[in-house]
BAGU-446782 format. One line per field, with one value per residue (C-alpha): residue in one letter; x, y, z. Coordinates in steps of 0.25 Angstrom, whole numbers. Example, Ala and Ser with C-alpha at 12.3 -4.5 7.8 and 13.67 -1.06 7.14 Angstrom:
residues 2
res c(A  S) $
X c(49  55) $
Y c(-18  -4) $
Z c(31  29) $
//
This chain:
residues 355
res c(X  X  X  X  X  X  X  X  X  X  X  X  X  X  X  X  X  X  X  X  X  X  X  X  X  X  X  X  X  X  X  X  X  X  X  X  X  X  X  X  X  X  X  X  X  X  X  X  X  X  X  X  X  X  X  X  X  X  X  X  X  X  X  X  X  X  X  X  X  X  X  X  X  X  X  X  X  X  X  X  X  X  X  X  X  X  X  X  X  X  X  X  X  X  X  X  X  X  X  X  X  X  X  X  X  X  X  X  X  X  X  X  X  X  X  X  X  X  X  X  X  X  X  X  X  X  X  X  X  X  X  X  X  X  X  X  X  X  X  X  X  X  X  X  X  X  X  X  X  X  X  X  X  X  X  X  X  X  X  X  X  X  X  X  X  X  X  X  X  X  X  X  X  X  X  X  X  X  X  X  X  X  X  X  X  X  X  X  X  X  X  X  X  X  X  X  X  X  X  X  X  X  X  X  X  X  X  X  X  X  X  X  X  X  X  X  X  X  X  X  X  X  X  X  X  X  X  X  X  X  X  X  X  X  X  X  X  X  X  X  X  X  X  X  X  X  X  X  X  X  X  X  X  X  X  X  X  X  X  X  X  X  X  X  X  X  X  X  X  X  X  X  X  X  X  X  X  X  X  X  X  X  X  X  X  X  X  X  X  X  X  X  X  X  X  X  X  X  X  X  X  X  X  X  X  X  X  X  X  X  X  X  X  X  X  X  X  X  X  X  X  X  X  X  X  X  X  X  X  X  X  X  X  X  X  X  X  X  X  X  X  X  X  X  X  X  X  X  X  X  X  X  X  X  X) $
X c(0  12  15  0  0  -9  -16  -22  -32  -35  -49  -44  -55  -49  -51  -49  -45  -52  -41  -43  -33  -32  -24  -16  -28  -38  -44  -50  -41  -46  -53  -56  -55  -46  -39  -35  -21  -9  -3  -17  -20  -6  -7  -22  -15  -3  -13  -10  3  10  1  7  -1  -10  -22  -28  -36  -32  -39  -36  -27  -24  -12  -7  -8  -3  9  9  7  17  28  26  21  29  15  13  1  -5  -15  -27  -34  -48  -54  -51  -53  -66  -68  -65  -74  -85  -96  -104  -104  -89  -87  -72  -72  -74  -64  -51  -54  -53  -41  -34  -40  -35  -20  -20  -21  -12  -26  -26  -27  -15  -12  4  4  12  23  17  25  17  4  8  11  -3  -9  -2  -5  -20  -19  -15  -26  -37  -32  -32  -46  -49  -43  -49  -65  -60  -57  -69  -78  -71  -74  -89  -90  -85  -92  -106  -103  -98  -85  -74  -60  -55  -42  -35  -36  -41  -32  -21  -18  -25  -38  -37  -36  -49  -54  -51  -57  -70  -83  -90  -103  -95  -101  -95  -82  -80  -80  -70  -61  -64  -62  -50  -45  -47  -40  -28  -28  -28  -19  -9  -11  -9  4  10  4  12  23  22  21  34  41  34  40  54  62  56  62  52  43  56  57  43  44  56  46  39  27  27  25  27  10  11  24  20  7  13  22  11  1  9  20  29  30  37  25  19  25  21  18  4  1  6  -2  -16  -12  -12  -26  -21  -24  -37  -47  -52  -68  -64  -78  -78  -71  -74  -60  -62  -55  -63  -54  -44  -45  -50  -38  -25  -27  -34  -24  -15  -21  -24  -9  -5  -15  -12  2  -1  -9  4  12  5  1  15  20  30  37  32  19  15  17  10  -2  -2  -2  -13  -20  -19  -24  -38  -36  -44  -37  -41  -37  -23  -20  -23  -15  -2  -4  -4  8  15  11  19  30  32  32  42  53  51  55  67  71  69  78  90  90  91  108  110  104  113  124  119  112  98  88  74  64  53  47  41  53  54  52) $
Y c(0  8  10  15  31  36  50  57  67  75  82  91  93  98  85  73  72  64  56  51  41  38  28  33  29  36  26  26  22  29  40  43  52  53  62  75  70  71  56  50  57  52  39  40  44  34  23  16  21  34  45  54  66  70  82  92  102  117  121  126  115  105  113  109  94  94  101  89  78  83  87  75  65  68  67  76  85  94  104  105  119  118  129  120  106  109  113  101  93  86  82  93  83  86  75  75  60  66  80  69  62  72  77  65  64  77  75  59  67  79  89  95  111  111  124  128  121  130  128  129  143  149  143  151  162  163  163  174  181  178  182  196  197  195  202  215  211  211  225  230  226  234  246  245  244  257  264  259  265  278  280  276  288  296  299  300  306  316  320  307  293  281  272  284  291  301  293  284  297  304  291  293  306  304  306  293  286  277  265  268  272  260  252  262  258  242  244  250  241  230  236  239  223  219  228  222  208  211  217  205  196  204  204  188  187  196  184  173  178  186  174  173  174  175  188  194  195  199  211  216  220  235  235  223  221  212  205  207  197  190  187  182  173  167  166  162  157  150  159  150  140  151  150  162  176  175  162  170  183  173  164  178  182  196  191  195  186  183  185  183  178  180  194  199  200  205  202  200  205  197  183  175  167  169  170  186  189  187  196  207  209  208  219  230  228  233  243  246  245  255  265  267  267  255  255  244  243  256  260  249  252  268  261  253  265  274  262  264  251  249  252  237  232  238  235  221  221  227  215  204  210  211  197  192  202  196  180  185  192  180  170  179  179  164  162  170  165  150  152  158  147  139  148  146  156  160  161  168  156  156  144  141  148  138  147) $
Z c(0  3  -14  -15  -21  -12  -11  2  3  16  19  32  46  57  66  53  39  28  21  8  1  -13  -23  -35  -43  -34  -27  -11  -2  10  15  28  40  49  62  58  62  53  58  56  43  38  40  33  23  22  24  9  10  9  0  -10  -8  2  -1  11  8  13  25  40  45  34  31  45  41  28  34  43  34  25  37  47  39  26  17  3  7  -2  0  -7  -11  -5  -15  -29  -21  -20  -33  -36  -29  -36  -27  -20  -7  1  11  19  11  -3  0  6  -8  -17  -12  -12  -27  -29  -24  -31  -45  -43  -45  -30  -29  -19  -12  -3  9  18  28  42  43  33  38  51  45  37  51  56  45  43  57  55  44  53  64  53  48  63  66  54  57  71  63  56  67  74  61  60  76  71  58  67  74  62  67  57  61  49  54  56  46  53  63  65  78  76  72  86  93  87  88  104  105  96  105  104  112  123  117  104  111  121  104  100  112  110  95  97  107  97  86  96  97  84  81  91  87  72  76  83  71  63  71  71  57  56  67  56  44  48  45  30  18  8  19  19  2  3  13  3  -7  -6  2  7  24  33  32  17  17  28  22  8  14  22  11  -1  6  -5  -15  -23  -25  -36  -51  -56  -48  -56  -47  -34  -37  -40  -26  -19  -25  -34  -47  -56  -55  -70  -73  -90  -99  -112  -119  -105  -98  -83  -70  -57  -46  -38  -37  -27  -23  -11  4  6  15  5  -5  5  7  -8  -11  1  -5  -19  -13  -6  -19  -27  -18  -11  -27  -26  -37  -49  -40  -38  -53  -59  -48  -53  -69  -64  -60  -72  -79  -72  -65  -51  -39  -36  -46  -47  -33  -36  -50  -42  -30  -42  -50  -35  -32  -45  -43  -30  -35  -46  -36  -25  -38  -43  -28  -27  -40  -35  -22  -29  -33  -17  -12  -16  -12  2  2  10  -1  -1  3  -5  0  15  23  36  51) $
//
């Protein structure tokens, strides 16, 4: 049984796993569940014989036991993309039986939608950095609902632009109903917080990525911070794994959608792809690029702009050409560094740098 080509599929639950086994020629072989345990699933696995693939599908936690299976248990994993797997399913019934077979079909004939599986230092990194993001989104619903409390009571401050000195000040000295006042305070004490906490995530993130190669190449580039850089590295990660910048841009989610029929030839906005964290940072960069006239950037932005182009859509249009900019110079680097290497010399790590 040992000599058998066998192919695994994975159907992931927080307390047990669904493991499907399948022949060379597709055939049954198993398919049942089992503890949510990496030894158990293992040896579900290697039940007739040692499996050449394994197939888990993306979700929270199944990058954890992949990561596993592949480090302690010395198993080929591969993760599935749960958005085209599911195109692909047939049957409008979905069973954890039907799910672990179809991604050990999947996996048997080479077709599965396979997504990065990222070192665990990455996947740490994404939290902290999807951690800041809520914390910001947080702070910002704070502001808004001072805002709201002031424009209830039509006040607005004329000498001074929101969240300055000056404004906190008026914003002490304003008569207000002591109701309305005691939110003020609260509000503000709040914001005070969040504020404090997005500091020292930030400040953690600084400690995460100090050591890295690739954040520091990154953060040599005009207009590009600390969370910007900190925030590629996390969400691409291995820059390396894109061929062409074209493929980096659309995985980051700048690239024009298509919405072609016919003669009519007309873009519908960005697509709908890349993690929105991602795309967020890519965009307030650009806007950073053209309106603090970088040079390149911030000429093709002003061409853009006599063109009649949208605001929108030049913003966008300078995030994308940036994006692909960015893949070339990280490639070139990548190339040069290659003879130093083997000079002995320390070169610019592309690839999962170890912490």
């Amino acid at each position: 049984m040992a000599s058998v080509a066998t192919f695994v599929g994975l159907d992931y639950h927080q307390d047990s796993v669904q493991v499907c086994v399948l022949d060379q020629a597709g055939e049954l072989l198993s398919n049942r569940s089992v503890e949510n345990d990496a030894a158990t699933i293992a040896r579900a696995a290697s039940r007739h014989g040692r499996p050449r693939r394994l197939a888990i599908e993306a979700c929270c936690g199944a990058a954890d036991l992949a990561d596993e299976l592949a480090s302690k248990h010395d198993l080929t994993v591969q993760m599935a993309h749960p958005g085209y797997v599911n195109r692909m399913k047939r049957s409008p019934d979905k069973t954890d039986w039907g799910d672990a077979m179809l991604l050990a079909d999947l996996t048997r004939i080479n077709y599965l939608p396979r997504v990065w599986l990222a070192p665990d230092w990455i996947r740490q990194l994404r939290r902290l950095i999807r951690h800041r993001a809520q914390l910001v989104r947080r702070r910002k619903d704070v502001k808004l609902r001072i805002r709201g409390l002031l424009r209830e009571n039509r006040l607005r401050c004329e000498d001074a632009n929101a969240w300055t000195k000056a404004w906190f000040s008026w914003l002490d000295a304003i008569d207000l109903a002591s109701s309305d006042r005691w939110l003020i305070e609260d509000h503000l004490e709040e914001l005070a917080s969040l504020t404090r906490r997005i500091k020292a995530v930030e400040a953690r993130i600084a400690d995460q990525v100090q050591d890295d190669a690739v954040v520091a190449k990154l953060l040599s580039f005009q207009g590009v911070g600390l969370v910007t850089a900190a925030t590629m590295r996390a969400e691409i990660g291995d820059f390396t794994r894109f061929d062409t910048g074209k493929q980096l841009a659309r995985f980051c989610g700048v690239t024009p959608r298509n919405a072609s029929t016919g003669a009519r030839q007309a873009d519908a906005g960005l697509i709908k792809a890349g993690a929105p964290e991602l795309r967020r940072v890519l965009i307030e960069l650009a806007h950073r690029l053209i309106w603090r006239g970088v040079p390149r950037w911030g000429e093709l932005g002003a061409s853009m702009r006599k063109r009649g182009k949208p605001k929108n859509v030049v913003i966008a249009a300078v995030a994308n050409r940036w994006v692909r900019w960015l893949h070339h110079q990280l490639r070139e680097d990548a190339a040069t560094s290659a003879p130093a290497q083997q000079e002995g010399a320390a070169p610019l790590a592309l690839t999962a740098a170890s912490t």
